[in-house]
N, C-alpha and C positions, 0 to 999 in steps of 0.2 A: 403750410400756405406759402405761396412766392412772396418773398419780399418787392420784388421788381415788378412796376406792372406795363403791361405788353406794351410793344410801341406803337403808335398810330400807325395804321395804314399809308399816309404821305410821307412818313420817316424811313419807311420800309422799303416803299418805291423808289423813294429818293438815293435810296444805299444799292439798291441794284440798276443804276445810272450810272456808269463812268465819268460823266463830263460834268455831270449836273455841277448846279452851286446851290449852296441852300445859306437861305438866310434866314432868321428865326427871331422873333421877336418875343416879349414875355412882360407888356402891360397890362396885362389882363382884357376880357372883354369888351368895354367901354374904354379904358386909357386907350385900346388901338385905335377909337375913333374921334376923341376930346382929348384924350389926353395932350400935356406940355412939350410933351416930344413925340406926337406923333408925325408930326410933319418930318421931323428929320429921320426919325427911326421907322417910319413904316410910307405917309405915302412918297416921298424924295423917292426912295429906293424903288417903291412901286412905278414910281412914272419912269425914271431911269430904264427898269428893265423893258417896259413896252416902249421906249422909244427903239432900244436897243432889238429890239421882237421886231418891229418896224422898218427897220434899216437892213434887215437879211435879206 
Protein backbone atom coordinates (compact mmCIF):
# COMPACT_ATOMS: atom_id res chain seq x y z
CA UNK A 1 0.00 0.00 0.00
CA UNK A 2 1.24 3.75 -0.80
CA UNK A 3 2.29 5.43 1.88
CA UNK A 4 1.62 8.92 0.21
CA UNK A 5 -1.64 9.71 -0.61
CA UNK A 6 -2.45 11.38 -3.95
CA UNK A 7 -2.47 14.97 -4.20
CA UNK A 8 -5.71 17.11 -4.72
CA UNK A 9 -6.69 17.90 -7.88
CA UNK A 10 -6.05 22.07 -7.24
CA UNK A 11 -2.46 21.03 -6.10
CA UNK A 12 -1.98 19.43 -9.32
CA UNK A 13 -3.28 22.12 -11.50
CA UNK A 14 -1.60 24.56 -9.53
CA UNK A 15 1.99 22.67 -10.50
CA UNK A 16 1.22 22.65 -14.19
CA UNK A 17 0.85 26.70 -14.05
CA UNK A 18 4.17 28.48 -14.34
CA UNK A 19 3.18 31.93 -12.90
CA UNK A 20 0.64 30.57 -10.49
CA UNK A 21 1.21 31.56 -6.67
CA UNK A 22 -0.34 29.42 -4.32
CA UNK A 23 -1.14 29.98 -0.89
CA UNK A 24 -2.35 27.41 1.62
CA UNK A 25 -3.69 27.60 4.71
CA UNK A 26 -4.28 24.60 7.42
CA UNK A 27 -6.88 25.77 10.29
CA UNK A 28 -8.86 23.26 9.71
CA UNK A 29 -12.64 23.43 8.52
CA UNK A 30 -14.25 25.85 10.81
CA UNK A 31 -10.88 27.80 12.17
CA UNK A 32 -10.93 29.01 8.25
CA UNK A 33 -14.14 30.76 9.01
CA UNK A 34 -14.10 31.84 13.20
CA UNK A 35 -11.19 30.99 13.77
CA UNK A 36 -8.47 33.95 15.66
CA UNK A 37 -6.46 34.25 12.69
CA UNK A 38 -8.67 34.02 10.14
CA UNK A 39 -8.84 37.35 9.20
CA UNK A 40 -5.17 37.71 8.75
CA UNK A 41 -4.28 34.21 7.29
CA UNK A 42 -7.19 33.59 5.13
CA UNK A 43 -9.79 36.47 4.42
CA UNK A 44 -6.86 39.80 4.24
CA UNK A 45 -5.09 37.60 1.71
CA UNK A 46 -8.55 36.68 0.05
CA UNK A 47 -9.59 40.30 -0.38
CA UNK A 48 -5.93 41.29 -1.48
CA UNK A 49 -5.93 38.95 -4.39
CA UNK A 50 -9.60 40.08 -5.79
CA UNK A 51 -8.62 43.60 -5.46
CA UNK A 52 -5.45 42.72 -7.36
CA UNK A 53 -7.97 40.34 -10.05
CA UNK A 54 -9.82 43.78 -10.23
CA UNK A 55 -7.21 46.20 -11.17
CA UNK A 56 -5.98 43.88 -14.39
Amino acid sequence: MCSRAPKPPAALLAESIPSVVVQSVDPGHIGVIVGSRADKEVYDPVADWIKNVAMR
